[in-house]
N, C-alpha and C positions, 0 to 999 in steps of 0.2 A: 519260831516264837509263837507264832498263832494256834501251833498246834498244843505244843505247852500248857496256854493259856486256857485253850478252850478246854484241856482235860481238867482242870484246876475247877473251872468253871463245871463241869458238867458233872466233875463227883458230888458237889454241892448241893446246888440246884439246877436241876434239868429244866423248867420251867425260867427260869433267870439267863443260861447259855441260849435259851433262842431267843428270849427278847435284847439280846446283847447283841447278837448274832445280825437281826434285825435293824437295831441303833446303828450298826458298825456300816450296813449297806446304803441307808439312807445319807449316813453323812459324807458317805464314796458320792456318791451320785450327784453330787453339789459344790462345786469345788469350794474350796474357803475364800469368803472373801468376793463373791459371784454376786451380781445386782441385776434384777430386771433389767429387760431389755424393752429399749423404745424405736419408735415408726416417726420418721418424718419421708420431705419428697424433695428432689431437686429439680428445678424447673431450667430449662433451654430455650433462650429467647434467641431466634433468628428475625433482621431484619429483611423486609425483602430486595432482590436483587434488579436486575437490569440488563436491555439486552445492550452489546458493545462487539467493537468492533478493534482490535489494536493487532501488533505486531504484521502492519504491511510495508512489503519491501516493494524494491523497483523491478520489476522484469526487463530482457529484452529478447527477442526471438532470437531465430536462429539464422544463419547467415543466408539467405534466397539471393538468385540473381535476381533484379530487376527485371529480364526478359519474363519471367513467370509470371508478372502479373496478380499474385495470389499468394498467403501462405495462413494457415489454419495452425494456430499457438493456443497454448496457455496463456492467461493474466496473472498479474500480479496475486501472489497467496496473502494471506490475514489469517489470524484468528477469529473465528464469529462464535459468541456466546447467548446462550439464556438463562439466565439466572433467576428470570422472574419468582419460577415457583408455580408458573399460573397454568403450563400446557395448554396457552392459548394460540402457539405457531409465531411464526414469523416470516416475514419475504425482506431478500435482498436487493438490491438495485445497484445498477450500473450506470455512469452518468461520466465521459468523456470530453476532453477537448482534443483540438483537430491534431491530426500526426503531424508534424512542421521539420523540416530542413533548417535551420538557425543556423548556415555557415560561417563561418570565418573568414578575415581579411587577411591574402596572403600578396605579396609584393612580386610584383611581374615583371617589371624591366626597370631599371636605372640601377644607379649606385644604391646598393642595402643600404635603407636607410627606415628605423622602427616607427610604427603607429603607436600612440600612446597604449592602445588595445586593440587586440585582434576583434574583440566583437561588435557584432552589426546589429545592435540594438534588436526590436522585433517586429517582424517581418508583420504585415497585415493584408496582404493581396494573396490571389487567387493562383498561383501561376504553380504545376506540381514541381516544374522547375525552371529557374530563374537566375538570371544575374547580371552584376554592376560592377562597368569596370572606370575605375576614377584615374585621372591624367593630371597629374600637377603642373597648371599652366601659366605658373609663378615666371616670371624671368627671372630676377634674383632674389632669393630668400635669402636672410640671414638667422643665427640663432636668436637676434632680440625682436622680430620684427613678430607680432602677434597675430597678425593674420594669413592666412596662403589662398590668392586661389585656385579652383579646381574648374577640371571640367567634368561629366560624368555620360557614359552609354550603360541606360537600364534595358536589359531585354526580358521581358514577361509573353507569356500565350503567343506567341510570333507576334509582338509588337519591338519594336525598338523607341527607347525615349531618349532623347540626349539632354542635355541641360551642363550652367552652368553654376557656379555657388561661389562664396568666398567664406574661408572656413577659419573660423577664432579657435586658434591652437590650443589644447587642452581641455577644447570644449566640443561634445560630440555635435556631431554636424547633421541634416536632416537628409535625405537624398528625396528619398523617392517609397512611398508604402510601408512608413515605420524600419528603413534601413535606413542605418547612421554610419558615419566615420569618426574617427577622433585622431585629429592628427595632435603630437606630442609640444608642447611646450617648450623652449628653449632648446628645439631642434630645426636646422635647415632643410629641406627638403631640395634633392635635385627638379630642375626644369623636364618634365617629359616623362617622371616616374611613375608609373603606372600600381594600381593596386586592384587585389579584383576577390571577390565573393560569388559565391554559390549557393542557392537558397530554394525552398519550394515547402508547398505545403500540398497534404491530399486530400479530399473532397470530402464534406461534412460526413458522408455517407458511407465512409469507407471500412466502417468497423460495425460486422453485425456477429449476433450471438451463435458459438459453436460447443452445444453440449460433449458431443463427442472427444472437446479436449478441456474439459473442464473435470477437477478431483476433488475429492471431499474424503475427508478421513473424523476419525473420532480421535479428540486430544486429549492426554490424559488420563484421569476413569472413567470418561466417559462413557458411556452403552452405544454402539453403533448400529447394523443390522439396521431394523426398521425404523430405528430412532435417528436416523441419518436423513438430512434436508434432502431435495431432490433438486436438479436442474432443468430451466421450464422457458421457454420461448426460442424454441430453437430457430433462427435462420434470421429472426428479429435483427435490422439494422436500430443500432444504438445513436442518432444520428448528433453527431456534435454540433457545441453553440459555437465555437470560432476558433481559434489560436490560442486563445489565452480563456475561453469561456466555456462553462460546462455543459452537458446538454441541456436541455430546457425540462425535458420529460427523462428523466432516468427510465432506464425498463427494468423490469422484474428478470433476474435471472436463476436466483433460487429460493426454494421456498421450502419451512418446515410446514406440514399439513400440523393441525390440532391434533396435540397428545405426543409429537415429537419435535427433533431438533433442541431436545432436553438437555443442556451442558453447554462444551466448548467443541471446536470445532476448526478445524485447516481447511479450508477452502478458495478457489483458485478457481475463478470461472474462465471460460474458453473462447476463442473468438475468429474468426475468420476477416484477414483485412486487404483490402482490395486496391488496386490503384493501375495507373493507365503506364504501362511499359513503355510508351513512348512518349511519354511525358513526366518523370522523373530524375534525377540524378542518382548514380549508385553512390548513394549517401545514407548516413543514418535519419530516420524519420522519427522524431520523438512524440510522443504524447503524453499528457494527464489522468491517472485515472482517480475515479469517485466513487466510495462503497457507502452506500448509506445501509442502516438494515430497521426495519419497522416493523411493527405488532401486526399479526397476520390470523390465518391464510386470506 
């Protein structure tokens, strides 16, 4: 068609086929119907962030005799984050309370007969290992009668305490250093039945810091390489506030320097914990742990 065309055009006038020619390329070059185009911008507001600490679990070591005296673990992992924004660093802190024995009341001689609860309240003395053994020295109980009494042999640090109590059923009973009994309600108790617990605690002192089992990964997208916190006070005892209380002075066990520890973070400090082999129970020893983390370095 165009060829057609343009011969139509060009036997006519030669001067009119290239201003055609011309007309026909410009109005190619624009499509129909086309509008200027305009410029704006879109803006991205970030609030800023926070440093935090979540996703920690419980640990427990790994199975040591008691003859060893010693055993060098992992702690408890988290997630530790900075989200600030600022590349101002951070340090972490450790802050425990004491490893505790909390056993259990288990029934030693008479006719089986149940405690309302196996547990022995909380222990508060010093002793790595301990225990109370209780003699029911009722002549005849019956199931309506509300009270029973007892007698009881505490043995702590080569002491022996004996003592006597009368114990309101259903209601836990006080011994001796925050251990309790609770005998059951609308239960008789034989004359002469014995009950007895095992308990101990380890020395404020007994958990100090061990880099060498301590791990740190990068979570996520994070960047790791140099941008990875370090761990810092190696051999430091973490020295615990009691049984049930934390330490007084957390210590520093890792730290991002300025310009790193940028993201999220699995972290898992390490510890070495110590105790006297001849003065524990091969029992389980439990403790608290406490992760604070603060604006640093």
């Amino acid at each position: 068609m165009d060829r057609s065309l343009g011969g139509v055009f060009w036997g006519r006038r030669r001067l009119l086929t290239g201003g055609a020619v011309l007309a026909l390329a410009a109005a190619a070059s624009i499509p129909l119907g086309a509008h200027a185009a305009t410029q704006s911008t879109a803006t991205l507001l970030l609030g800023g962030g926070g440093l935090s600490i979540s996703g920690m679990g419980a640990y427990t070591t790994a199975s040591t005799p008691a003859s060893n005296g010693t055993v060098s673990t992992p702690l408890n992992t988290a997630t530790w984050a900075d989200t600030t924004g600022s590349g101002a660093g951070w340090n972490g802190n450790l802050a425990v309370t004491q490893f505790i024995d909390q056993g259990t009341w288990s029934q030693t001689s008479g006719t089986t007969t149940a405690l309302a609860t196996t547990a022995s309240g909380a222990y508060t003395g010093t002793a790595g290992a301990g225990s109370i053994t209780v003699t029911v020295t009722q002549a005849l109980d019956t199931i309506l009668a509300t009270t029973l009494t007892i007698s009881y042999s505490d043995s702590e640090n080569g002491t022996v305490t004996n003592g006597t109590a009368t114990a309101t059923k259903g209601s836990a009973t006080t011994l001796v250093n925050g251990m309790t009994i609770k005998f059951a309600a609308l239960t008789a108790y034989p004359q002469n039945a014995t009950y007895q617990v095992k308990f101990g605690i380890l020395p404020t002192t007994a958990l100090a810091l061990d880099t060498a089992q301590a791990t740190v990964s990068a979570a996520g997208t994070t960047q790791g390489g140099s941008n990875l916190p370090a761990f810092i006070n190696n051999g430091t005892t973490v020295t615990a506030g009691g049984p049930s209380t934390f330490s007084a002075t957390p210590i520093k066990f890792v730290s991002a320097a300025a310009g790193t520890g940028i993201g999220s973070f699995s972290v898992a400090g390490g510890a070495t914990i110590t105790w006297d082999p001849n003065n524990v129970w091969q029992a389980s020893y439990t403790a608290s742990v406490q992760y604070n983390i603060v604006s640093g370095p």
